[in-house]
Structures are given as C-alpha cells and as structure tokens.
C-alpha positions in Angstrom: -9.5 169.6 -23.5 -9.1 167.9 -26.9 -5.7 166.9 -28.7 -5.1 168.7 -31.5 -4.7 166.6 -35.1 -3.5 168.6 -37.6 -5.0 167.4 -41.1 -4.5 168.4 -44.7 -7.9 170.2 -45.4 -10.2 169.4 -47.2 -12.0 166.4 -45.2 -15.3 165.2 -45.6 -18.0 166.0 -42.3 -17.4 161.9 -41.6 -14.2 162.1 -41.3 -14.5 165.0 -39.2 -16.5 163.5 -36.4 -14.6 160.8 -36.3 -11.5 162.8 -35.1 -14.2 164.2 -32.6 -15.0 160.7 -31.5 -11.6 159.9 -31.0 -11.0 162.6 -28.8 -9.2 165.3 -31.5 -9.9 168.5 -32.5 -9.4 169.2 -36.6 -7.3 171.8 -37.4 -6.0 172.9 -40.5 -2.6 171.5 -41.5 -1.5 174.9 -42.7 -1.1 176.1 -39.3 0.6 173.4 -37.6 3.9 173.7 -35.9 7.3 173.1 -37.7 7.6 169.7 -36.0 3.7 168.8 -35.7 2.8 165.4 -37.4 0.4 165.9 -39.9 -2.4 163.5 -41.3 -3.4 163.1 -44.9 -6.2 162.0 -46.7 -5.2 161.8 -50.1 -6.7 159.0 -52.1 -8.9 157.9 -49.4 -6.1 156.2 -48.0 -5.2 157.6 -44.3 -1.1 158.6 -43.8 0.7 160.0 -41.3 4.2 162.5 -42.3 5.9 164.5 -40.0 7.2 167.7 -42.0 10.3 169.7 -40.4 9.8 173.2 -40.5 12.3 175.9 -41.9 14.4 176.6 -39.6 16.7 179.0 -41.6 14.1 181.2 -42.0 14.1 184.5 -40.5 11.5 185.5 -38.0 8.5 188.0 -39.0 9.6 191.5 -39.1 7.9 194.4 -36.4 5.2 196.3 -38.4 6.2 199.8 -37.8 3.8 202.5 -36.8 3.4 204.8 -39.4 2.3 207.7 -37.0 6.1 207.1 -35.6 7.3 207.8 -39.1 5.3 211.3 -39.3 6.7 214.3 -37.4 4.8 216.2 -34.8 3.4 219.3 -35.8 
C-alpha cells in the first residue's frame, strides 16, 4: 500500500511519478485531513506546511428524507 502525500494540485505528470517512485500516492490537497501536512509546488520551489483544520466548525448536518416529510396517504 502506498503513503498518501497530499499536494496542492495542479502538478506537472513529472512531478507526479516522482511521488510514485518514492513510494506515495498524489492526492489532492483539498481533501486532506485537518492535521495532514501538505506539499506545495508553488514557484517551482518544493515546501512543506502543515495546516490545522477548523476545529470550531460544526459537523455536516443529516440530509433528511423528504418522503419522511410527506404524509401517508
């Protein structure tokens, strides 16, 4: 199984298989973890941040059923 790397998109196909042949898999920084280290490209220049999620913010509200909602006829 391959370590994940999350990575501000977009990246160049190079710089993708080069995370391969390091042994990560590439995935999108947008859904990394509130305490995942992220890797930027910006510039060319490589950097490593680790952003701190939110964690005052309320958790995703229950969809309801709408066929709850309706009466039975």
């Amino acid at each position: 199984m391959l370590e994940v790397k999350y990575v501000v998109m977009p990246i160049t196909v190079e710089q993708k298989k080069e995370y391969h042949r390091q042994g990560f898999r590439v995935v999108d920084a947008r859904f990394a973890p509130a305490d995942a280290v992220i890797e930027t490209h910006a510039d060319g220049v490589e950097r490593t941040v680790t952003i701190q999620g939110d964690t005052d913010k309320p958790a995703r509200k229950a969809r309801r059923n709408k066929s709850a909602e309706q009466p039975e006829e």
